[in-house]
LUMMIBA-859008 format. One record per residue: residue in three letters; x, y, z of N, C-alpha, C in turn. Coordinates in steps of 0.1 Angstrom, whole numbers, plus 5000, padded with zeros to 4 digits. Layout:
alaXYZXYZXYZ;...
//
This chain:
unk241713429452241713519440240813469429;unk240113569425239113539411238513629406;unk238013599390237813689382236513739384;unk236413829376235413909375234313919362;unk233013879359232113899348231114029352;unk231014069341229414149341228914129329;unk227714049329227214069314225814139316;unk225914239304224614269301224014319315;unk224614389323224714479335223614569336;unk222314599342221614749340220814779353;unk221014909357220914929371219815049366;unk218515039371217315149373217015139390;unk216815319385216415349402215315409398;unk214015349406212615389402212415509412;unk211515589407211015749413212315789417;unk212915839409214615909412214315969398;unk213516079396213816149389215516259387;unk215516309401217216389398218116289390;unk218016159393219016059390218816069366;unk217416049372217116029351217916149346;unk217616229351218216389341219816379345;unk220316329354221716349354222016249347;unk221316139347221915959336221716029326;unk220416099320220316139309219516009304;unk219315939308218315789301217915769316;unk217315639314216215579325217315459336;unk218215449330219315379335220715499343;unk220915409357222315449361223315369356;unk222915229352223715199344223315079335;unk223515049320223215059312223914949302;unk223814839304224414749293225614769295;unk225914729305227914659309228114569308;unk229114539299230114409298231014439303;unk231714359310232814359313233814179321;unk235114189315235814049323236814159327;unk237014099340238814159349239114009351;unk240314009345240813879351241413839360;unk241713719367242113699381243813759381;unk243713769391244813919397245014049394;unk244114079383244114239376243614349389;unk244214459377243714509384243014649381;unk241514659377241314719371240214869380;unk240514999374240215089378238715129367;unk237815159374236315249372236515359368;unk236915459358236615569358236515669350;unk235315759352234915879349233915979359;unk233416079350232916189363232016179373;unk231716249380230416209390229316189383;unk228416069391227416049390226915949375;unk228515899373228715859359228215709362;unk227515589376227515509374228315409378;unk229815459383230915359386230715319403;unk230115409409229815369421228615249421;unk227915279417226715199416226915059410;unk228215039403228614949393229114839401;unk230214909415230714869426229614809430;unk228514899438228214819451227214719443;unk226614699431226014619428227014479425;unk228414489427229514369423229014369439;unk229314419454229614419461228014339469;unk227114369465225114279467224714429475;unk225514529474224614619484223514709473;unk223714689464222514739451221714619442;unk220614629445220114509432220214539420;unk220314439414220714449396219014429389;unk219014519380217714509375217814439365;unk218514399357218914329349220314229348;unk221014139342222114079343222714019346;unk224013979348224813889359226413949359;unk225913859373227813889380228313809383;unk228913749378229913649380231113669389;unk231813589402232913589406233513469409;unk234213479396235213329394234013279385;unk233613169390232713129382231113109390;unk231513179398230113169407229013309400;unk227413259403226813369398226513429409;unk226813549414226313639428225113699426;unk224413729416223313819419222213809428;unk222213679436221413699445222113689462;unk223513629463224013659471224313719480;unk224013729498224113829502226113869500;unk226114009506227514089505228113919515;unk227713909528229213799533229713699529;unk228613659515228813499511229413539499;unk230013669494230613669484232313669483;unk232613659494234113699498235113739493;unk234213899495234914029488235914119504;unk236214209494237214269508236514439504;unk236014539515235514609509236214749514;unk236714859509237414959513236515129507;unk235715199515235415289509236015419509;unk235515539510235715689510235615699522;unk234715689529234415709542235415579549;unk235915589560237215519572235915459574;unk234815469580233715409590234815299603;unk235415359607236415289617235415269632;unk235415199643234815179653235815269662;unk234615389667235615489677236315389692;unk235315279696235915209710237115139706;unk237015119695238014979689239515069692;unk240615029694241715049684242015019674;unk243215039668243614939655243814849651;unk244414749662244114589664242714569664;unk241914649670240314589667239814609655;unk239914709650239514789640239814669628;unk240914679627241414529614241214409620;unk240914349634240514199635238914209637;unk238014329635236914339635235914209624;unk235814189616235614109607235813999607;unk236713949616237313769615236713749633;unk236813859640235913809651234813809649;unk233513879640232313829644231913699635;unk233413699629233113539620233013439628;unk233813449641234113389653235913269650;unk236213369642237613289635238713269650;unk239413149652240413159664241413289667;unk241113269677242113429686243713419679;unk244313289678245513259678245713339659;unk244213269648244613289640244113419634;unk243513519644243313629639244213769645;unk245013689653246613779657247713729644;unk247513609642248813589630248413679619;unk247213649615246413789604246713929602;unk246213949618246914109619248314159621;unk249214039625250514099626250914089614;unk250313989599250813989590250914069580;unk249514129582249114209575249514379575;unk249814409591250014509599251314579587;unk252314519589253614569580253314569566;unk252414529557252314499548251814689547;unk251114689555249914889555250614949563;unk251314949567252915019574252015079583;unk251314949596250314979604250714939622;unk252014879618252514779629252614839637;unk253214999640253315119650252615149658;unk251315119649250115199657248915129659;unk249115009664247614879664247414929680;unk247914989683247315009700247015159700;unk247015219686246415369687244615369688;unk244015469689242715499689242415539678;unk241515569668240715609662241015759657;unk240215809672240915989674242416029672;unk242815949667244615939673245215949655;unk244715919646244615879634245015999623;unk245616019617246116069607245016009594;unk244816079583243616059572244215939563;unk245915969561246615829556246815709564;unk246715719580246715629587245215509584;unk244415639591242615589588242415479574;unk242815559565242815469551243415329550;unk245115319557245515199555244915099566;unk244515179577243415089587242415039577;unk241315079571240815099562240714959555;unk242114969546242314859538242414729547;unk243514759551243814629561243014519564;unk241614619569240314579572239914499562;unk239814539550239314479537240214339533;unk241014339537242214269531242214149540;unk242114149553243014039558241813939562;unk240613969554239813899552239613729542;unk241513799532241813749526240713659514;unk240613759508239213769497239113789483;unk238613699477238513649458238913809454;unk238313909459237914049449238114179458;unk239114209457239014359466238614429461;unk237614559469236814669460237114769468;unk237614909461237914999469236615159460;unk236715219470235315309463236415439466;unk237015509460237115639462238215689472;unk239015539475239815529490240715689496;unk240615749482241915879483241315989486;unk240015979485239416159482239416219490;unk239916179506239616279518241016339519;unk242516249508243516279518243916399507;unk244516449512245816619500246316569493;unk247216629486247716609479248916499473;unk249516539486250716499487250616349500;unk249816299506249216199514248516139503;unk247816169494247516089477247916029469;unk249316099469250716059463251115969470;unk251115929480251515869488251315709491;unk249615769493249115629491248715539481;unk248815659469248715559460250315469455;unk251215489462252115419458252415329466;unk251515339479251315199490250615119480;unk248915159478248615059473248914959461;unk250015079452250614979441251114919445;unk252314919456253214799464252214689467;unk251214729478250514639484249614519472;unk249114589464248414519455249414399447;unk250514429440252014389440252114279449;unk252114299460252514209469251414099471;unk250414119479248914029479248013939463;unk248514029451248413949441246813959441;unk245814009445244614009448243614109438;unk242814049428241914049418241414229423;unk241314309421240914469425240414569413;unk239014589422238414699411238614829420;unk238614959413238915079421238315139412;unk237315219423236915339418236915509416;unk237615549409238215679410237715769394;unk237315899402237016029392238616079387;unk239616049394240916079390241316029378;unk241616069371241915989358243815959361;unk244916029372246416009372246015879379;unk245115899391244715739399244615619390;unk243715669381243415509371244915489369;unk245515589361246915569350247615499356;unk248215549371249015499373249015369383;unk247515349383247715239391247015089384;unk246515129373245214999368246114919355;unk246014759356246614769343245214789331;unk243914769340243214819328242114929337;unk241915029326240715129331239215089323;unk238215099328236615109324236515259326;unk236615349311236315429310234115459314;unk233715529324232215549319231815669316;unk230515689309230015789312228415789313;unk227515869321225815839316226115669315;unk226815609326225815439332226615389317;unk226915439310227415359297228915359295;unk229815199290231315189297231515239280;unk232115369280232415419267234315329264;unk234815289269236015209263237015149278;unk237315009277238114919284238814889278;unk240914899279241514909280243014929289;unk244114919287245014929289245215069290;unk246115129304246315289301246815339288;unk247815259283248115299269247415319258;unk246315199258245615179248244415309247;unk243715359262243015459261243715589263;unk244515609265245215699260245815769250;unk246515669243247315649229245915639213;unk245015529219243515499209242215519212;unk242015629220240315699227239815659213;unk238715559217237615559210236115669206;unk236415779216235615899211236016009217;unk235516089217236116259216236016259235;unk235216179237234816189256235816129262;unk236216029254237415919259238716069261;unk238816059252240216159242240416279256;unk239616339257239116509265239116419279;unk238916349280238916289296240116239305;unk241016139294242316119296243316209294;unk244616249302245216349299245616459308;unk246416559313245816649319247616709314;unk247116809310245916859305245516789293;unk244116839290243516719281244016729267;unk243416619256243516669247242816839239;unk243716889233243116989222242116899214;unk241016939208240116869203239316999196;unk239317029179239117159178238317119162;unk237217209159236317169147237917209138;unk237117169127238217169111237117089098;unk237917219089237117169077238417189069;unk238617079063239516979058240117049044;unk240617089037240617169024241917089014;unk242017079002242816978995243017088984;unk245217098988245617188976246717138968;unk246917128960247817058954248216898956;unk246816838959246616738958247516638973;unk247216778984247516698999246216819008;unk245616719016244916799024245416909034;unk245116959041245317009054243817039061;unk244017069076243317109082243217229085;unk242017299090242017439085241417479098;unk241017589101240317649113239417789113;unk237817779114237617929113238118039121;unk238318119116239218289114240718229120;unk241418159112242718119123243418119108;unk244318139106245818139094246017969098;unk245817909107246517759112246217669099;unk247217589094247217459085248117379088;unk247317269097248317149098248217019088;unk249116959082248516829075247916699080;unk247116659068246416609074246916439072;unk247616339080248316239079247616149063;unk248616089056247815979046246915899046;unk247315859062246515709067245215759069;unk244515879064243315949064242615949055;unk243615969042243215999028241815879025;unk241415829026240515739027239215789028;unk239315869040237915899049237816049047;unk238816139041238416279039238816319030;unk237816409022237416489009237616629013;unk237616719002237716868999236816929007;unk236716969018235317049028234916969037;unk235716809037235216769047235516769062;unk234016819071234216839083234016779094;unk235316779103235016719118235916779129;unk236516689140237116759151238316669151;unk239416789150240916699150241016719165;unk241716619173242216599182243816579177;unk244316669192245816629198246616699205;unk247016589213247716599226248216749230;unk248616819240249216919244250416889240;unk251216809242252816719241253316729227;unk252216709221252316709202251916799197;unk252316909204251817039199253217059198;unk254017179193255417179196256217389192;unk257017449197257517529193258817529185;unk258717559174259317539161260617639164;unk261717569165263617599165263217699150;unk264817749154265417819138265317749127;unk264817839119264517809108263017679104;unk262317689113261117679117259817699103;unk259617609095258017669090257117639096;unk256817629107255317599114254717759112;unk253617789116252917929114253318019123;unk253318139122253518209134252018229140;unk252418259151251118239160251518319175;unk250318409178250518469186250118439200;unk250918439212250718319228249718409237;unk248518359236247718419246247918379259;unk248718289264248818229282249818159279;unk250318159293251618119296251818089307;unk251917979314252217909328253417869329;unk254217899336255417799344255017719351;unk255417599354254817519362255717439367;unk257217519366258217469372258817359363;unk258017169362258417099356258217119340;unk257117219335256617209324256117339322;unk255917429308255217519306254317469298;unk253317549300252017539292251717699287;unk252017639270251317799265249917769258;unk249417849253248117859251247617959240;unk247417879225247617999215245917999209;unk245918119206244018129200243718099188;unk243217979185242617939170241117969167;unk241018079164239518109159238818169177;unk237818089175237418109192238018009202;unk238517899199239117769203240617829210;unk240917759222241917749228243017639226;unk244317649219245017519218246217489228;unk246417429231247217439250248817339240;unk249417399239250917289243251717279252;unk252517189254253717139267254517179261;unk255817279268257117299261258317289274;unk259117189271260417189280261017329277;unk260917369269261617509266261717589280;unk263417619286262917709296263317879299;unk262917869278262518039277261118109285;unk260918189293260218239298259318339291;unk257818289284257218349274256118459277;unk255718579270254618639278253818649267;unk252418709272251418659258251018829253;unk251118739243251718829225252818829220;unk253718729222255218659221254418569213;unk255218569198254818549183256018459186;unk255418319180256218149181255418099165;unk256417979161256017929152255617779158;unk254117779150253317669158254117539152;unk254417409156254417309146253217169152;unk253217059144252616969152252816859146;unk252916749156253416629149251716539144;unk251816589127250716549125250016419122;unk251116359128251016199127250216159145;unk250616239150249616199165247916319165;unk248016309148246316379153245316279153;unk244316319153242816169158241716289152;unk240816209146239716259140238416209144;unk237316279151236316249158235216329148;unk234016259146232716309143232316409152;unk231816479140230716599152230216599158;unk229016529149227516489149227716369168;unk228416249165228316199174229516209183;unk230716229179232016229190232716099185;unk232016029178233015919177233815879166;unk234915849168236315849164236515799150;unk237015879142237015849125238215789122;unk238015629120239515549114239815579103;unk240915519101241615519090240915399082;unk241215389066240215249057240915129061;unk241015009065242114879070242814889051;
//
């Protein structure tokens, strides 16, 4: 087991123009720093084409680094081929051997190492119950269930018993509910093996629930590393904020207005005024404009005797554990969460409230996040 460096990280792909207009710059990726420390375990993520793949296989030697270094443990890999770095590697694609079974399939790797017969059966039997795989090492290939394939998959990566496991996407083939599934193997399994792991996932519930830290990206650039809490609870910009979540944050322009010497937030053609917390008063003046953020959660419908605004419910979802209504501020859509399990239809007049101590203030101009003065 060992840690992980990227300094000063930058990946160009020459004559790839489709690539420049989706990066949006000349870089897929773009001045990464980053430390994971040994046993962490940290998740990659944001949208397609954002860079986290590429971020992978260049930790992995299967991309050259145009710039940088990669450190594992304290070794420098950038010229390394992939076998001498002794990573464990798990993608999207199974790529399983159709002749092999699943004893082959997972001792595949320690035989062409030419590792002893004796010690690459103790391996696989060890490993086998660890990927609730033991049942089926004499299955085929074709024989395979998509959750089966995957913990084949791992296994493979794993019993290589390796500084750094990298997984690319490992869930995307399976449903829903085979998703759920596996990702609660691999939190056991990870749990158990104690083994240094980067994951890469466009899921943002994947990161949450399984990373103790996420690399938010976006456009090749790591817009904020953290703690699930920490990027969730303190998004460093409006992309962070709108990305974590689901549903995401409300994130809505406002120009700021000061009456009787307390601000509020205001909204064009909307009656809405929420206040605007103290720990602000610092950074906003009479007209001053930007974008309040906050949560669906911290939106709230206001009991008897209620002053929040009245406000009229354009959408309404049941969703069994949760409803989601959905009220119109100006042209803007504001979404809240209500345990309430009054059953609402829209144009059913509620009084809005908000707890305006969980709002967040983002720039326009750039998206990024307006503090409070220390």
């Amino acid at each position: 087991m060992a840690g992980l460096t990227l300094k000063n990280v930058f990946k160009r792909y020459e004559n790839s123009g489709k690539k420049k207009n989706r990066q949006q710059n000349d870089y897929a990726v773009k001045d990464l720093n980053l430390v994971c420390e040994q046993g962490e375990f940290v998740a990659f993520l944001g949208p397609s084409g954002c860079g986290k793949t590429t971020t992978l296989r260049m930790i992995a030697g299967l991309e050259d680094i145009t710039k940088g270094e990669i450190y594992i443990g304290d070794r420098l890999v950038n010229h390394l081929h992939p076998k001498d770095r002794n990573i464990g590697l798990a993608f999207e694609d199974y790529a399983m051997y159709p002749p092999l079974d699943v004893y082959g399939n997972v001792a595949f790797n320690l035989r062409a190492k030419g590792v002893d017969k004796g010690e690459i059966d103790r391996r696989v039997r060890e490993i086998a119950p660890l990927m609730q795989i033991d049942d089926i090492l004499d299955k085929m290939p074709v024989k395979l269930s998509g959750g089966q394939k995957q913990r084949v998959n791992i296994a493979r990566a794993i019993i290589r018993e390796p500084e750094l496991l990298l997984m690319d996407e490992p869930l995307s083939h399976l449903d829903g509910k085979a998703r759920q599934s596996m990702r609660v193997e691999i939190k056991r399994l990870i749990n158990k093996i104690k083994c240094t792991t980067v994951y890469v996932t466009h899921d943002q519930l994947e990161a949450m629930s399984l990373a103790d830290k996420i690399a938010i990206i976006n456009f090749g650039v790591l817009q904020q590393f953290g703690t699930p809490a920490e990027v969730y609870d303190d998004p460093v910009n409006e992309f962070v904020a709108s990305f974590i979540g689901e549903p995401p944050m409300n994130i809505l322009e406002t120009t700021i207005i000061k009456e009787d010497g307390t601000f509020f937030f205001t909204f064009a053609n909307s009656n809405l005024k929420i206040a605007v917390p103290g720990r602000y008063y610092g950074v906003v003046s009479d007209g001053f404009r930007c974008k309040m953020g906050v949560r669906p959660m911290d939106v709230l419908v206001g009991g008897d005797g209620s002053k929040g605004t009245p406000e009229e419910i354009a959408t309404f979802e049941n969703l069994g554990d949760e409803r989601r209504i959905g009220i119109r501020v100006g042209d803007m859509l504001l979404m809240l969460i209500t345990e309430d399990e009054k059953r609402y239809r829209s144009g059913d007049i509620i009084k809005l409230e908000v707890r305006e101590e969980k709002t967040h203030l983002f720039d326009i101009e750039t998206g990024n996040r307006i503090r409070e003065l220390a």
